[in-house]
C-alpha positions as CSV (number, residue, x, y, z in Angstrom):
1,X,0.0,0.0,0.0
2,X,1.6,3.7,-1.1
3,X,1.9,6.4,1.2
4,X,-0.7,7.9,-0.6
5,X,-3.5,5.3,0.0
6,X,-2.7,5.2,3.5
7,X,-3.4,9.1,4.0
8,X,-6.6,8.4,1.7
9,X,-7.4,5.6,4.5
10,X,-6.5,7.6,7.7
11,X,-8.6,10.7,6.1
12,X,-11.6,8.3,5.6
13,X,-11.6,6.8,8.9
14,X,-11.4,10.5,10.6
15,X,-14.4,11.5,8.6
16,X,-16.6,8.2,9.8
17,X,-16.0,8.8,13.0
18,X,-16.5,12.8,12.9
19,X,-19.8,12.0,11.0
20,X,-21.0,10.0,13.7
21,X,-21.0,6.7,11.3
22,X,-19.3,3.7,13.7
23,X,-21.2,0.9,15.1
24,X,-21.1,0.6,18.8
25,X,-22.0,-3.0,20.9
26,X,-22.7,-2.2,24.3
27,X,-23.8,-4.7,27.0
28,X,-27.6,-4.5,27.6
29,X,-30.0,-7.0,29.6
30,X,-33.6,-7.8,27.4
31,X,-35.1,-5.5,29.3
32,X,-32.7,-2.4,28.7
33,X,-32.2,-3.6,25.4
34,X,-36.2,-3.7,24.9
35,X,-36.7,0.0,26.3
36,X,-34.3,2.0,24.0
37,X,-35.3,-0.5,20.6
38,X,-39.1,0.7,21.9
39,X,-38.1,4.7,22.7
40,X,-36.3,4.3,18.8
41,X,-39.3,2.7,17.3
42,X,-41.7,5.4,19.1
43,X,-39.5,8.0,17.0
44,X,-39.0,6.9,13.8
45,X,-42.9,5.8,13.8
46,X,-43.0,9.9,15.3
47,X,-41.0,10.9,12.2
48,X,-42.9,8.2,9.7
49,X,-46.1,10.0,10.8
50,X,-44.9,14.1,10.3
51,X,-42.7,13.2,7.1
52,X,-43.5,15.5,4.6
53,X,-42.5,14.3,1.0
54,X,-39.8,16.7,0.3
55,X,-37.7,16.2,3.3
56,X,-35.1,14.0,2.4
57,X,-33.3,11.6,5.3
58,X,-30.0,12.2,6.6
59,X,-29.5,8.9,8.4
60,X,-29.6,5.4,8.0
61,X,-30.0,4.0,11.7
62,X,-30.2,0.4,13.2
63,X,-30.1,-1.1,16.3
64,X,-29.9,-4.9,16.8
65,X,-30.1,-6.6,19.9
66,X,-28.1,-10.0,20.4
67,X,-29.8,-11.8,23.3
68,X,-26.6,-14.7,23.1
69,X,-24.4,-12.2,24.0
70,X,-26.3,-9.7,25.7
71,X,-25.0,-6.8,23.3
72,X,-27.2,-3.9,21.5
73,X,-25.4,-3.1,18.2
74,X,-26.2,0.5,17.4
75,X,-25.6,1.6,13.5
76,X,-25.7,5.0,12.1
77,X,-24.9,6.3,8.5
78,X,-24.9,9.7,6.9
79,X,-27.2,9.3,4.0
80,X,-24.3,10.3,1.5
81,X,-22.5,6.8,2.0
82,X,-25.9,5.0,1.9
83,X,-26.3,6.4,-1.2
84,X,-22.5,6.1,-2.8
85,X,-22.7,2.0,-1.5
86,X,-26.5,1.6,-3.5
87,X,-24.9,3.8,-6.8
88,X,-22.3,1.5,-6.6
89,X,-24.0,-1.8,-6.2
90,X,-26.2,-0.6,-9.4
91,X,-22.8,0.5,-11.0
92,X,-21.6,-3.1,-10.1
93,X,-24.6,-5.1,-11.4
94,X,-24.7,-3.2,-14.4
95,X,-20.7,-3.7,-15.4
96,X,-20.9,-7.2,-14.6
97,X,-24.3,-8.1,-16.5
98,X,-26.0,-10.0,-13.4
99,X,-29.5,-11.3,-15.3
100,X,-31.9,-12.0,-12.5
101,X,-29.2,-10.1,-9.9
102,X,-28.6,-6.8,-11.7
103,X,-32.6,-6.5,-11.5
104,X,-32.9,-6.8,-7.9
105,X,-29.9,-4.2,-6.9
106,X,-31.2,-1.7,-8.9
107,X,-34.9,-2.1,-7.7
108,X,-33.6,-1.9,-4.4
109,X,-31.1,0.4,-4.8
110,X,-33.2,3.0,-6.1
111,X,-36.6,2.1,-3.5
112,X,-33.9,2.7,-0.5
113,X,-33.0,6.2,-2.7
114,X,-37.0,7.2,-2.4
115,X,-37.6,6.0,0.7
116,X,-39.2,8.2,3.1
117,X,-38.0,9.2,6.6
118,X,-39.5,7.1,9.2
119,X,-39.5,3.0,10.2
120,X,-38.4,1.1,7.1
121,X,-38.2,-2.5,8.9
122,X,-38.5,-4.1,12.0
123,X,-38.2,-7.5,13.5
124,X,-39.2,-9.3,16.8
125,X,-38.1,-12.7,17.2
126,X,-38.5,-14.5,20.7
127,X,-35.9,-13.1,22.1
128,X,-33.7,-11.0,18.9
129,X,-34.6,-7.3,17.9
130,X,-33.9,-5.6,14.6
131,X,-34.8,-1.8,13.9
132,X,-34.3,0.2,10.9
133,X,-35.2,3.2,10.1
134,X,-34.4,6.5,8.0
135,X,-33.9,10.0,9.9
């Protein structure tokens, strides 16, 4: 690796972590865990309900909850590397002539472009938690 891709690689990593985007485990019981997936649900159900059409997000966020492990996995993205990752997957699909693949990252690629602010998925298992939503 040249000098120069390892100040493109130091430069990168200060600008994740400035921007806020790192992913952070922390230990949690099910009940703690439970309370801050619920008080993150309430507000992206809060923003899903006041979005207004022209209001573009920000944010990717997701928080997953591990019950073997006891560890809440918190996950947030500026918008702009959201983006950049689904323009390249298209890119991707497109140089490489995927049939059936190339369809379904571009279809999802550009519904995740359109999506509104707000919940986009979530998942309760019997124990395991998954929220994602758009800010």
């Amino acid at each position: 690796m040249s000098g120069r891709q390892k100040i493109v690689l130091i430069v990168l990593a200060v600008l994740f972590t400035l921007s806020s985007c790192m992913v952070v485990a922390v230990e949690k019981s099910q009940q703690e865990a439970d309370s801050i997936i619920k008080k993150a649900r309430d507000r992206a159900l809060k923003i899903s309900s006041g979005s207004s059409t022209g209001v573009r997000p920000h944010r990717l966020k997701v928080l997953i909850y591990d019950p073997d492990d006891s560890t809440l996995w918190r996950i947030s993205l500026p918008f702009w590397v959201v983006r950049k990752i689904a323009v390249e997957g298209m890119r991707d699909a497109a140089r490489r002539h995927y049939q059936g693949f190339e369809f379904e990252v571009q279809g999802f690629s550009r519904a995740l472009l359109e999506m509104p602010r707000g919940l986009l998925v979530e998942v309760s298992g019997e124990r395991e938690r998954v929220l994602v939503w758009l800010e």
